[in-house]
TORPAVEX-262370 format. One record per atom (N, C-alpha, C): residue in one letter; x, y, z negated. Coordinates in steps of 0.05 Angstrom, whole numbers, plus 5000, padded with zeros to 4 digits. Layout:
! TORPAVEX-262370
aXYZ ...
***
This chain:
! TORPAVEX-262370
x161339059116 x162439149142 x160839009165 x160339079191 x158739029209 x160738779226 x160138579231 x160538369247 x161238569283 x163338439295 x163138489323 x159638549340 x159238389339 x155438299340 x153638649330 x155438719302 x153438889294 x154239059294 x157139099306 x158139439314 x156939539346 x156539299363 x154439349387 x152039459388 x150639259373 x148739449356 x148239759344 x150539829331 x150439979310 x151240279331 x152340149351 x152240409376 x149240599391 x146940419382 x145440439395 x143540649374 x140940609380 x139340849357 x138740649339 x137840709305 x136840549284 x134840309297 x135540149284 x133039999283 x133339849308 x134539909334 x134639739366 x136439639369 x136839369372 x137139149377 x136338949409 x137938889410 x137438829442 x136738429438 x134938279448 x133638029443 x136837789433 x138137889451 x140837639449 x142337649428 x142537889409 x143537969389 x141337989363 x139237819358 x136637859346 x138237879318 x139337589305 x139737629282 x142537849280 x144037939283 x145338139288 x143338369279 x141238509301 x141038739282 x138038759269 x137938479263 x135938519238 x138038599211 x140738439213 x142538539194 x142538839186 x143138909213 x144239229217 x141739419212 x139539279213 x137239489204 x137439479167 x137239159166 x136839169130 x139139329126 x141339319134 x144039539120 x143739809127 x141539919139 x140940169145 x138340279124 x137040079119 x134640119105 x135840099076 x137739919070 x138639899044 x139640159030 x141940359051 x143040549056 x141640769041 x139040769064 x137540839058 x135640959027 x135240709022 x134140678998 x136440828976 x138540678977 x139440838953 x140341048955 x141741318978 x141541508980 x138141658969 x135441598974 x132741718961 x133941678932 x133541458920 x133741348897 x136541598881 x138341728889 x139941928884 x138842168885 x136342218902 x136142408904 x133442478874 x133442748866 x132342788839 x128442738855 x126742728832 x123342648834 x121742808848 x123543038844 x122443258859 x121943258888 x124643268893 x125143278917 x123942958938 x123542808925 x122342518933 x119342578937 x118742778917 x114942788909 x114442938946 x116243168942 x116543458960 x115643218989 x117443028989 x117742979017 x115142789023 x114542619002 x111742539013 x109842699014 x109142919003 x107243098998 x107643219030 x109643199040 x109843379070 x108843119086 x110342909084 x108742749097 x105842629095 x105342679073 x101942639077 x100442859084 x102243109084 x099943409096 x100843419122 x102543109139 x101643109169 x100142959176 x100442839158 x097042509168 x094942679162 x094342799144 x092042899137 x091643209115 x092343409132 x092443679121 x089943729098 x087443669103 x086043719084 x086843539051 x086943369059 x087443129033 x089943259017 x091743269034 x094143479029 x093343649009 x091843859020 x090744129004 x088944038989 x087943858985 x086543808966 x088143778930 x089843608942 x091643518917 x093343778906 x093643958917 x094644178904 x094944298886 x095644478863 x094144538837 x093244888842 x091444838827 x090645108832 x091245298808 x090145518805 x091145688790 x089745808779 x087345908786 x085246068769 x085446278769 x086346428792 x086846668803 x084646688821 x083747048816 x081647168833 x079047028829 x077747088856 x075247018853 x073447078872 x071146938879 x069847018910 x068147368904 x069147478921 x067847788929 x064447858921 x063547948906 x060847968910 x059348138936 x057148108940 x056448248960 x056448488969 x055748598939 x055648858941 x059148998947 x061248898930 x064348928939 x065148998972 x063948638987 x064348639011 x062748829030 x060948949021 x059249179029 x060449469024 x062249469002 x064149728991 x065749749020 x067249549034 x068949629048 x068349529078 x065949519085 x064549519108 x064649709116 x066849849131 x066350229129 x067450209161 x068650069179 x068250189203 x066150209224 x066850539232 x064750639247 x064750539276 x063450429293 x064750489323 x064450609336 x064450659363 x064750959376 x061551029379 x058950949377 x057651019382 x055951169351 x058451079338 x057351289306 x055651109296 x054950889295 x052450699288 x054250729259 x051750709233 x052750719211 x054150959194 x054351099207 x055251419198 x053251489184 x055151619153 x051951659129 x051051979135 x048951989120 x047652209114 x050352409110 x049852689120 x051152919108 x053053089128 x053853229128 x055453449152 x056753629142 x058253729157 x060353939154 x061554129177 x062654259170 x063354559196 x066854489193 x067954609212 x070854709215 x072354879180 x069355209167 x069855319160 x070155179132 x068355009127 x068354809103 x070054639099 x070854489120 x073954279125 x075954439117 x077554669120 x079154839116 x080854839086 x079254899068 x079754909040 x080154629023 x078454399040 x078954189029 x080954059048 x081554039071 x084453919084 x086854029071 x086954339064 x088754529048 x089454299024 x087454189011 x087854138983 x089553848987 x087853699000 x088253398998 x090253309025 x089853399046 x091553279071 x094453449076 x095253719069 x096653919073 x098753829075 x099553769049 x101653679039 x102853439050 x102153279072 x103553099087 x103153219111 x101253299122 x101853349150 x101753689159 x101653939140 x102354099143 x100054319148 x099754509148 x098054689143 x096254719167 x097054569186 x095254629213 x095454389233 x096254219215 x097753939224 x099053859251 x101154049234 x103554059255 x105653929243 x106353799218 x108653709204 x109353389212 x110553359222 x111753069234 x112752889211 x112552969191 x113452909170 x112352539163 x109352539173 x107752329165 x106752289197 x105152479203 x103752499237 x102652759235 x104152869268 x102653049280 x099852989287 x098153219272 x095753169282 x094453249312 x096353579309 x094653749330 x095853779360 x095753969377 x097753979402 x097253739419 x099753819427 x100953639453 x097553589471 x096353759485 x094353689502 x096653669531 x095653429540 x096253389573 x099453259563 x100553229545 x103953069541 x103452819559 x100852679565 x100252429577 x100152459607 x100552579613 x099852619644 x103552669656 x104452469664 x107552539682 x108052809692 x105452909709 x106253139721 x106553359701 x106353369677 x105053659654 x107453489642 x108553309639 x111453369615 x113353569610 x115153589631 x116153819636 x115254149618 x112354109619 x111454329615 x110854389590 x111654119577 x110654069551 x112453969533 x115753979541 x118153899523 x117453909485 x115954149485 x116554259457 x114254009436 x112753929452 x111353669436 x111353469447 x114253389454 x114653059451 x116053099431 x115552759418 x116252729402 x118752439408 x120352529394 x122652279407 x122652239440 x121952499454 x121852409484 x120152209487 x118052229477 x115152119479 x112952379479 x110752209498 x107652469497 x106752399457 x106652679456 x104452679432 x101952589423 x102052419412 x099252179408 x097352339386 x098152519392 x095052669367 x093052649379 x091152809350 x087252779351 x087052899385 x088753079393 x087453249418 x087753089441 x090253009443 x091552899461 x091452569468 x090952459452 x090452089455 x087352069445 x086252139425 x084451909410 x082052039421 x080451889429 x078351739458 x075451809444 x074951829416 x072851729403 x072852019381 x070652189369 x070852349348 x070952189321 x068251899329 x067851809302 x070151589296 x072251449308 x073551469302 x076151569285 x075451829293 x076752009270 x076252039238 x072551969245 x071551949216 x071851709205 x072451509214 x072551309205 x074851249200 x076451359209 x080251249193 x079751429167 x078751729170 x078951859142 x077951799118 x074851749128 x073051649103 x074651369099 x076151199103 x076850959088 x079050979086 x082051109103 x084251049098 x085851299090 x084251549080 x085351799065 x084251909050 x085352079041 x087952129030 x089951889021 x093251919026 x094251789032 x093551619002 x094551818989 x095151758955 x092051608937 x090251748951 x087351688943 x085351508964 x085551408979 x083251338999 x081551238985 x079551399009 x076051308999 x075051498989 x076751678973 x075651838947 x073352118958 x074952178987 x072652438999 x070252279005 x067752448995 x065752498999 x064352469030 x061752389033 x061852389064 x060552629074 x059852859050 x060253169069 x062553249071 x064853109060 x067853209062 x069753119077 x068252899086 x069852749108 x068152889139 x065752889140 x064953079164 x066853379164 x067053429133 x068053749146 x071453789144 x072853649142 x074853569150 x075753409185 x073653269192 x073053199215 x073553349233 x070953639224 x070253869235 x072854089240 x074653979218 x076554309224 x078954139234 x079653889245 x081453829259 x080953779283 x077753719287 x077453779315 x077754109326 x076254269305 x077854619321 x080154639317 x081854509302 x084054589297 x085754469334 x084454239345 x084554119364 x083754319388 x082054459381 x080754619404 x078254599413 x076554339401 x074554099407 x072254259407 x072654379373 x069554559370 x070254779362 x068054889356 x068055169347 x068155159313 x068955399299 x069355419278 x067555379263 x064755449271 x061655369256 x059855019260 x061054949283 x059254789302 x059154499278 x056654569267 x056154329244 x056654029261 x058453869240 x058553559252 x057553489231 x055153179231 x054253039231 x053852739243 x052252579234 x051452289249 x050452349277 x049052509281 x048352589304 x049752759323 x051152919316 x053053099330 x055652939351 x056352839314 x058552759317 x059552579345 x058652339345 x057952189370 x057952329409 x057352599401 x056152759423 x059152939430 x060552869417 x063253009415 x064852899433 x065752999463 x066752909479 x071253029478 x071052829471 x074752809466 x076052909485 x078153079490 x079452999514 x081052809531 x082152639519 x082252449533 x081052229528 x077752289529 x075752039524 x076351839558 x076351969580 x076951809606 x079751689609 x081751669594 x084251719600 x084351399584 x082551199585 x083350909579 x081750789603 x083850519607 x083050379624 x082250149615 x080449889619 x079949709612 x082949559619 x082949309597 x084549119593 x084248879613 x084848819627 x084148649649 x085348339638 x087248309622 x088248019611 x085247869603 x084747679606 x082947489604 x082747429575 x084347409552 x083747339525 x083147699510 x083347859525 x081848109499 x079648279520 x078348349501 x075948479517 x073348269518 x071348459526 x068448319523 x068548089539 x069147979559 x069847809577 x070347599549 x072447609532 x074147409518 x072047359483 x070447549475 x069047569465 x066247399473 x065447419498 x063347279498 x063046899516 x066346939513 x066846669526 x065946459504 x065346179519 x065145969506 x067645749497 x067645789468 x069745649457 x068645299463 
***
């Protein structure tokens, strides 16, 4: 039980002790530390290991991770792998392979492989509208355009939002078919390209896309982005010095 002396003490935080009361709460510390001790000593090895292991991965995180066990799972990527999925294009088409396709050629193979989620002219909301809604973005043209909003939202399709053609090729050739990605061909991914942009209104039913074409393909709402003015994204934040 704590002395008069060490219930003064014992008001205060662990361990403080005021000079006039010295031997007092050196008491009251050893009876806190003692406390101490054998509440750990109850607790199971585990849970003892757990808590130094957290406290030594704050002194020193690497040392930490060092001691860890490992498992013998996976394995580093070979080059050629990390080269498998090097597949985005950017807007200027840099990297777009050999090969082309028309609207008329896209047709029969979107039929086969894309249909079935987004609908025969990709109009099925089911997954994403592809086609429509031109001008849903513009305040003054809503009104005029009820029948493609979607949730009382503008329609973010190929016609209507996306800024870039090769963009288009570049979500397909790596992230479709849903069930399959990767699997089209890159004359099959141009001519699939090709018949959602006419299906868009973009091109004409013949008008071969290619590496070279493609690029040359002016979106409709390619003007309709504004630069990001926040200081951490954009080239500004990119070519700053860390």
């Amino acid at each position: 039980m704590f002395t008069s002396s060490q219930a003064k003490g014992a008001s205060k935080a662990p361990f403080e002790h005021s000079p006039k009361s010295d031997g007092a709460g050196k008491a009251g510390a050893r009876t806190y530390t003692d406390s101490l001790s054998r509440r750990l000593r109850r607790r199971t090895p585990g849970v003892v290991v757990a808590g130094v292991l957290l406290l030594v991965a704050g002194l020193n995180p690497p040392a930490a991770l060092a001691q860890l066990p490992t498992y013998g799972v996976g394995r580093p990527p070979t080059v050629e792998e990390v080269k498998a999925w090097d597949l985005t294009i950017p807007p200027d088409g840099q990297g777009l392979p050999q090969g082309s396709g028309t609207a008329a050629l896209g047709k029969p193979i979107y039929a086969q492989r894309c249909a079935s989620c987004h609908g025969d002219k990709g109009e099925d909301p089911k997954y994403r509208v592809l086609t429509g809604g031109r001008r849903t973005l513009t305040a003054a043209e809503l009104p005029k355009n009820v029948d493609w909003l979607i949730g009382g939202e503008p329609a973010l399709t190929i016609g209507s939002f996306w800024q870039y053609a090769t963009t288009l090729w570049s979500y397909i050739n790596r992230a479709q078919p849903f069930d399959e990605p990767g699997s089209l061909k890159a004359d099959e991914v141009y001519a699939v390209t090709a018949y959602l942009l006419h299906l868009n209104g973009i091109i004409g039913e013949n008008d071969v896309i290619d590496a070279k074409t493609l690029p040359r393909v002016k979106m409709p709402n390619r003007d309709g982005f504004v630069p990001d003015a926040r200081p951490d994204v954009g080239k500004a934040a990119r070519t700053r010095k860390r």
